[in-house]
C-alpha positions as CSV (number, residue, x, y, z in Angstrom):
1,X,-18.4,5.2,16.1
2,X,-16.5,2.0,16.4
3,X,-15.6,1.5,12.6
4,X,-14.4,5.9,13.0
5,X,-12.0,4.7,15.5
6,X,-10.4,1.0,14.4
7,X,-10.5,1.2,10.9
8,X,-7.8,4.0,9.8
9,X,-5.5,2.4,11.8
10,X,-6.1,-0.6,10.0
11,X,-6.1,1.2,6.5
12,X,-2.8,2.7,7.5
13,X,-0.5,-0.8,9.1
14,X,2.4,-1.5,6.0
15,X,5.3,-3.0,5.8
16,X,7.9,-1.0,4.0
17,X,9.6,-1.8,0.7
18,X,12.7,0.0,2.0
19,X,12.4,2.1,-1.4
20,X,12.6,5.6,-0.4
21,X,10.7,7.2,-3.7
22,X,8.3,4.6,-3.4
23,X,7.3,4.1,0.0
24,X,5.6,7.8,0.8
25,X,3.2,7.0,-2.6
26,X,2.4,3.7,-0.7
27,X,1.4,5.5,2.4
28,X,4.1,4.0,4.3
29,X,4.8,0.7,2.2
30,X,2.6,-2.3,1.3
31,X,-0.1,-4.0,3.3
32,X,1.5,-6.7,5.3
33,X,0.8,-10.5,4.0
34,X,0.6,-9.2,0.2
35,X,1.4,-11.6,-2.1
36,X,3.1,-9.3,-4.9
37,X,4.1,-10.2,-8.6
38,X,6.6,-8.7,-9.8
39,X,6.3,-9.6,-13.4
40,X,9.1,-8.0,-15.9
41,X,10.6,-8.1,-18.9
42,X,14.7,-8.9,-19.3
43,X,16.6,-6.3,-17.4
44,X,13.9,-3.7,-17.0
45,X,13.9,-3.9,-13.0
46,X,11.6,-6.6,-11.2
47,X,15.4,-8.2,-9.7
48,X,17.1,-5.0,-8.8
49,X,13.7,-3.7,-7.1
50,X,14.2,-7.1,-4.7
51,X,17.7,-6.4,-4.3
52,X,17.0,-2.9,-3.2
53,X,14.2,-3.6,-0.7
54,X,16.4,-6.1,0.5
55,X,19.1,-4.0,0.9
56,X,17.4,-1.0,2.6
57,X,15.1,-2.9,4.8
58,X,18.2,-4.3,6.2
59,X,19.6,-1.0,6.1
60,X,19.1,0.6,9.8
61,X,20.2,3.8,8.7
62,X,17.9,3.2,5.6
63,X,14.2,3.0,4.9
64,X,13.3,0.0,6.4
65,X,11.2,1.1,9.4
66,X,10.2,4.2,10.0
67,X,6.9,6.5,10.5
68,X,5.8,4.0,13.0
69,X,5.6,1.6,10.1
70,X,7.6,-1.8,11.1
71,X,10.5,-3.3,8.6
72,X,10.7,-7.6,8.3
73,X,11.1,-9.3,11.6
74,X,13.6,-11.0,8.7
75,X,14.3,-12.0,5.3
76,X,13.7,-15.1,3.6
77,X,15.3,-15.6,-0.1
78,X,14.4,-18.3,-1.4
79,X,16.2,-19.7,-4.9
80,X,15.4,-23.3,-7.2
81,X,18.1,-23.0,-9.4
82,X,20.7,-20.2,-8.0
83,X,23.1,-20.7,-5.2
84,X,23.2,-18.2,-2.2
85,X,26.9,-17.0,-3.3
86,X,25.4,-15.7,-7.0
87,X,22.7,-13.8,-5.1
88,X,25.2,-12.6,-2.5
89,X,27.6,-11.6,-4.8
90,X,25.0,-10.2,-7.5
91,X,23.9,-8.0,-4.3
92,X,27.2,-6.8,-3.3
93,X,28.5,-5.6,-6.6
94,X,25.2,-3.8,-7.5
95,X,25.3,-1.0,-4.2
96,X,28.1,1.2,-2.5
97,X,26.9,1.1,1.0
98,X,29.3,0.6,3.9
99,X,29.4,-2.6,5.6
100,X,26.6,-4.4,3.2
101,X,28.2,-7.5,3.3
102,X,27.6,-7.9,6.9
103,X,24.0,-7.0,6.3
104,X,23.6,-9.5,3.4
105,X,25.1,-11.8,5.9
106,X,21.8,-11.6,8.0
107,X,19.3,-12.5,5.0
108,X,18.4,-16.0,4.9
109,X,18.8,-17.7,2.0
110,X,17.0,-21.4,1.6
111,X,18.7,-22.9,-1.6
112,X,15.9,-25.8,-2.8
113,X,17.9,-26.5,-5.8
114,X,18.6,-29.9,-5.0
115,X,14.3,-30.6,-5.2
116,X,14.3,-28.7,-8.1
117,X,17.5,-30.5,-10.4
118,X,15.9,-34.1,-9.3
119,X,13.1,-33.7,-11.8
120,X,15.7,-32.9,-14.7
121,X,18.4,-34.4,-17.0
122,X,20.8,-32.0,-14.9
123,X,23.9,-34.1,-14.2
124,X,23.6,-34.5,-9.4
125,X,27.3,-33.5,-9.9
126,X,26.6,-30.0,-11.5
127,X,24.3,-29.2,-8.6
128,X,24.9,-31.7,-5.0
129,X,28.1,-31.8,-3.3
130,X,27.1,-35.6,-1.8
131,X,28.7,-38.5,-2.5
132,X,26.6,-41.1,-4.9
133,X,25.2,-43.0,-2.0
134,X,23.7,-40.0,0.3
135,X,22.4,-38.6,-2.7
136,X,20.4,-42.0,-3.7
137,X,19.2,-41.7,0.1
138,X,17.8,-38.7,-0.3
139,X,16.3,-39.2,-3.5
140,X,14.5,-42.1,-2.3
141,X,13.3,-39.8,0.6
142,X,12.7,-37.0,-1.3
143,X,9.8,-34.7,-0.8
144,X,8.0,-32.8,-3.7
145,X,9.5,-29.3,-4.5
146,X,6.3,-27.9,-3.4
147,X,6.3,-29.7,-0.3
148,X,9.5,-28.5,0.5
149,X,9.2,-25.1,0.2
150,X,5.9,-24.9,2.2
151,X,8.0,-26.6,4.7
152,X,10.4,-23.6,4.4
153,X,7.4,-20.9,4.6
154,X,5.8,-22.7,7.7
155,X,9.7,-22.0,9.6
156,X,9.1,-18.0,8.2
157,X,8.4,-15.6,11.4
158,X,5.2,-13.6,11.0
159,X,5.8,-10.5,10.4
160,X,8.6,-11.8,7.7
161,X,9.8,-11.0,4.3
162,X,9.7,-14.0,1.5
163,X,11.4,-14.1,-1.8
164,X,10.6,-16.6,-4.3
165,X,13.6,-16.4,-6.9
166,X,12.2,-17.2,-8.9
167,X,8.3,-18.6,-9.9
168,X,9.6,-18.3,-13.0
169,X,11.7,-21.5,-12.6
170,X,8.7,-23.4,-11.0
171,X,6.6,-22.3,-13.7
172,X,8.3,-23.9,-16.3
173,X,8.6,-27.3,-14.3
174,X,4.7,-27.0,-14.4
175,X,4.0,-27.3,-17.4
176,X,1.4,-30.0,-17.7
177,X,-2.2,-29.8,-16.5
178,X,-1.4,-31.6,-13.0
179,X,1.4,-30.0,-12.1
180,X,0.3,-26.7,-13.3
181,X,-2.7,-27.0,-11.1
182,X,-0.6,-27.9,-8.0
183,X,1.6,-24.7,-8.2
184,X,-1.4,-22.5,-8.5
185,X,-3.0,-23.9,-5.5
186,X,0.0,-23.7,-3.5
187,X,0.5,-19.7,-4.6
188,X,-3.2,-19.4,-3.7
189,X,-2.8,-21.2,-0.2
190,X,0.4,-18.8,0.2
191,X,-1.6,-15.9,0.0
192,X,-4.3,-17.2,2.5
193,X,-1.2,-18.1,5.0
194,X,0.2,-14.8,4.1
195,X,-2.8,-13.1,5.4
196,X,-3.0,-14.6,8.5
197,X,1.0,-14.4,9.5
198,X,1.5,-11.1,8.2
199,X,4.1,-12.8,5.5
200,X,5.1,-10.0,2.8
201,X,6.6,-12.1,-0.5
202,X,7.7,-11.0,-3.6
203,X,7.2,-13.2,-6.6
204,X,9.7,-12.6,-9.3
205,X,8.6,-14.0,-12.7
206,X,10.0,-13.0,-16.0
207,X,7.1,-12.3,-18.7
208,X,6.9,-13.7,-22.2
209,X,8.1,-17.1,-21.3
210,X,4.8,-18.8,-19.8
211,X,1.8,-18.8,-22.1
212,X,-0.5,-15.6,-21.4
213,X,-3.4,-18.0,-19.8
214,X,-0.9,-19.3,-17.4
215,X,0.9,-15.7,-16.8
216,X,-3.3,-14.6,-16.4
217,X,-4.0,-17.0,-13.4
218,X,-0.7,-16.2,-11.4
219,X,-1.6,-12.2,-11.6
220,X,-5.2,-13.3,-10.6
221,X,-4.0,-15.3,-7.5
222,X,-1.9,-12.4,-6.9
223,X,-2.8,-9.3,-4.0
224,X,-0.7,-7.4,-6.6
225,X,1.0,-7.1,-10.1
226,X,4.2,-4.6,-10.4
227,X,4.7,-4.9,-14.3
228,X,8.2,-3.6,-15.2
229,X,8.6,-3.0,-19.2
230,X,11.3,-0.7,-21.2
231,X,9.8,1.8,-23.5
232,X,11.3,3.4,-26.0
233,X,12.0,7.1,-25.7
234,X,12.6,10.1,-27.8
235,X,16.3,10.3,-29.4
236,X,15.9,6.1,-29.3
237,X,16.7,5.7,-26.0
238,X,15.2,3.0,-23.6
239,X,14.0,4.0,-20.5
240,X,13.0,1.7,-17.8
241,X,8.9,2.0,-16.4
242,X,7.2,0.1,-13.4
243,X,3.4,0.2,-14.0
244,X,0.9,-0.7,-10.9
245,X,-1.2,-3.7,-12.7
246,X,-3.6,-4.3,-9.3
247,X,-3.2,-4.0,-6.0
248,X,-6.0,-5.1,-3.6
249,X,-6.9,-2.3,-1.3
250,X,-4.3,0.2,-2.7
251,X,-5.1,0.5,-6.6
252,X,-8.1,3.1,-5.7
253,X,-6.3,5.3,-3.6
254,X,-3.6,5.3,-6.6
255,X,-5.4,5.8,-9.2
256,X,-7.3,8.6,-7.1
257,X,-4.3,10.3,-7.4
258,X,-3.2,9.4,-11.0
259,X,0.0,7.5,-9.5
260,X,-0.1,4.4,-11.7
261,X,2.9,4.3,-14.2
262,X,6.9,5.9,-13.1
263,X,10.0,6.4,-14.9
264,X,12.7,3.6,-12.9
265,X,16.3,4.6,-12.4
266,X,18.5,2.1,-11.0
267,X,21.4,3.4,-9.3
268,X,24.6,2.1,-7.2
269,X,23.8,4.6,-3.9
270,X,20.4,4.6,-3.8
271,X,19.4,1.3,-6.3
272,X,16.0,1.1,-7.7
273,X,14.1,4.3,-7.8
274,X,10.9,5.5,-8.9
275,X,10.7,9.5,-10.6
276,X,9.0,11.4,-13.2
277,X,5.6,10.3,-12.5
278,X,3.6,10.2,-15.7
279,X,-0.3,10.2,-15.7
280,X,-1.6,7.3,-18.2
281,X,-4.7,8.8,-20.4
């Protein structure tokens, strides 16, 4: 009788994506703390479904709380190599909403490029606006990149949003066995803290660039794997899909229902949207 009573409730507790076509087929959104990758190929949609989610969790005339399902208690965007004017702007210029900029303005952005140009041949002029002598300071003081941005997540309320913008960048500053090994224990211990603050995070990566064992153990460590890929359609036209890879907990109910792979439209009023759901055979 027990398990009759508490357990739905549990089944049913998301966090919305803020996507409007996408939300309903997630029963309300995403489990909160999910740890999702969202692995694409060049332009086919993995950025603009962030920017979107964003944008329309922010949004409170939008999707991003509704049906008794909760939106973010807030945003986190976190960037290695991009500064939070690119993302701002990039934002901005890809929606016609009224008064956007105010709600970007609410989205916290942590900018760890600093950690992340240290470990390069990238000029500290192209990247630090300190003089030669604070920057030396720091340097000598400075904590792994890692380090850092577990800092940053350990400052996220529960209940939160996190972007990583992107794991593609951290990937490829991992590239030998040590430091491969420490990024993909620090994803895995972000999806344990995940769990127990309710932390949502997407994990942008762009595919083709790490090798497939590598790109293997991030989807493993993953609670879920949003593959987007363009396809080529009749008349030779290329047409954007999202495929659901994996998701813990969700995957059976979708593939119950045959709601696996979707047609993606992006769009400056309503910005990424799923249609045309195809069955895979």
């Amino acid at each position: 009788m027990v398990r009759e009573v508490l357990m739905p409730q549990a089944v049913k507790q998301r966090m919305p994506t803020g996507i409007s076509s996408l939300d309903p087929i997630l029963e309300g959104g995403v489990p909160p703390g999910s740890v999702i990758l969202l692995l694409g190929d060049l332009g086919a949609g993995n950025s603009e479904f962030v920017y979107s989610s964003v944008v329309n969790s922010l949004d409170p005339a939008g999707t991003g709380s509704r049906e008794g399902h909760e939106g973010p208690k807030e945003i986190c965007y976190i960037t290695f190599t991009r500064v939070k004017e690119d993302i701002r702007s990039e934002v901005l210029q890809s929606f016609h909403i009224n008064g956007l900029e105010r709600l970007v303005d609410t989205v916290r952005f942590e900018d760890l490029s600093e950690h992340y140009f240290d470990n390069s041949v990238v000029p500290d002029s192209w990247y630090s606006k300190s003089d030669v002598f604070t920057r030396l300071q720091k340097r000598a003081e400075h904590e792994n990149i890692l380090v850092r941005l577990s800092r940053v997540i350990d400052t996220v309320k529960p209940g939160s949003l996190v972007v990583l913008d992107s794991v593609t960048d951290l990937a490829t500053q991992s590239s030998h066995a040590d430091a491969w090994s420490h990024l993909a224990g620090f994803l895995r211990g972000l999806q344990r803290v995940s769990k127990a603050r309710g932390i949502t995070s997407y994990l942008l990566l762009s595919s083709g660039i790490l090798d497939s064992s590598h790109e293997r153990e991030l989807a493993d460590i993953a609670d879920a794997v949003l593959l987007f890929r363009w396809e080529d359609t009749q008349g030779a036209r290329r047409q954007r899909v999202m495929y659901f890879e994996k998701f813990r907990g969700v995957m059976p109910h979708l593939e119950e229902r045959d709601l696996v792979k979707f047609a993606v439209k992006i769009s400056v009023t309503n910005g990424f949207e799923v249609s045309n759901i195809r069955v895979i055979i």
